[in-house]
C-alpha positions in Angstrom: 0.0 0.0 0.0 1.5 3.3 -0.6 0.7 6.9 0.9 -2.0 8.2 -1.5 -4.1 4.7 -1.1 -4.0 5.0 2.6 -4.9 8.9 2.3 -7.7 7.9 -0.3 -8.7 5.2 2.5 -9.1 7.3 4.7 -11.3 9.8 3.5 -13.4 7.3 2.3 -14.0 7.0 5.7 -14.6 10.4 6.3 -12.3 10.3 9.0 -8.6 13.4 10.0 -5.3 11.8 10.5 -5.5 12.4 14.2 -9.1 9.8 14.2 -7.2 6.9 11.9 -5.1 6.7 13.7 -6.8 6.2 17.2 -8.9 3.9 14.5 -5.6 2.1 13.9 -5.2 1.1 17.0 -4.3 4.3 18.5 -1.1 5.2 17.3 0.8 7.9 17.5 -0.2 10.6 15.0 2.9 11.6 14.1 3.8 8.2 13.1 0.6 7.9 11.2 1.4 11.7 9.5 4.6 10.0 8.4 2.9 6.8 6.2 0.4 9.0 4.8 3.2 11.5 3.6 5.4 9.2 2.6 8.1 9.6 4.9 7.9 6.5 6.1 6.4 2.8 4.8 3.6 1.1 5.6 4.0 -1.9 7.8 2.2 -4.6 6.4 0.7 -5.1 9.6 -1.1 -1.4 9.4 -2.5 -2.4 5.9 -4.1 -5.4 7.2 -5.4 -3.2 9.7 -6.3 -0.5 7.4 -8.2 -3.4 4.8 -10.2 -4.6 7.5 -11.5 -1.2 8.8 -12.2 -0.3 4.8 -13.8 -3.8 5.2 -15.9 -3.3 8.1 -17.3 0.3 7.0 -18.6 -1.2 3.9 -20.3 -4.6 5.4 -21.9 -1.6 8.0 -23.7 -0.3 5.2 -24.3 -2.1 3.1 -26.7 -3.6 6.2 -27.5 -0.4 6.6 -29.2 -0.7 3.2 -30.5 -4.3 3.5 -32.4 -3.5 6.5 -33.9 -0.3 4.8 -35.3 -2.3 2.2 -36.8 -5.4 4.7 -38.0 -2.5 6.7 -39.5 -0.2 4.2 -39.8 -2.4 0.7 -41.9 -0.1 -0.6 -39.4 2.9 0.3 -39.7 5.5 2.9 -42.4 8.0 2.5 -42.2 11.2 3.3 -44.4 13.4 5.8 
């Protein structure tokens, strides 16, 4: 993974530096500023890390959608 995908991650996410990185397991932000810059590599153990909270954010909506639709299959109606 380099710098730009983790930074294209991350906004995905809608999430600063200063949250990923609590999100990451709450590392320091400065080391965090330093992968996303490129000053540093990505471990290979922050990728898996930052896969699996890309990961989890989509499964949570896409239930999110699937129990709109059981709930509401004829849509939501407004008042």
């Amino acid at each position: 993974m380099y710098a730009d995908e983790l930074k294209s991650i991350r906004l995905s996410l809608n999430l600063d530096m200063r949250s990923m990185a609590i999100c990451l397991g709450n590392m320091p932000y400065r080391t965090y500023q330093d992968y996303e810059y490129g000053s540093r590599s990505i471990p290979a153990k922050v990728v898996t890390q930052v896969e699996a909270l890309k990961l989890r954010n989509q499964n949570f909506f896409k239930q999110i959608g699937q129990r709109i639709a059981e709930e509401y299959p004829n849509g939501i109606i407004s008042a």
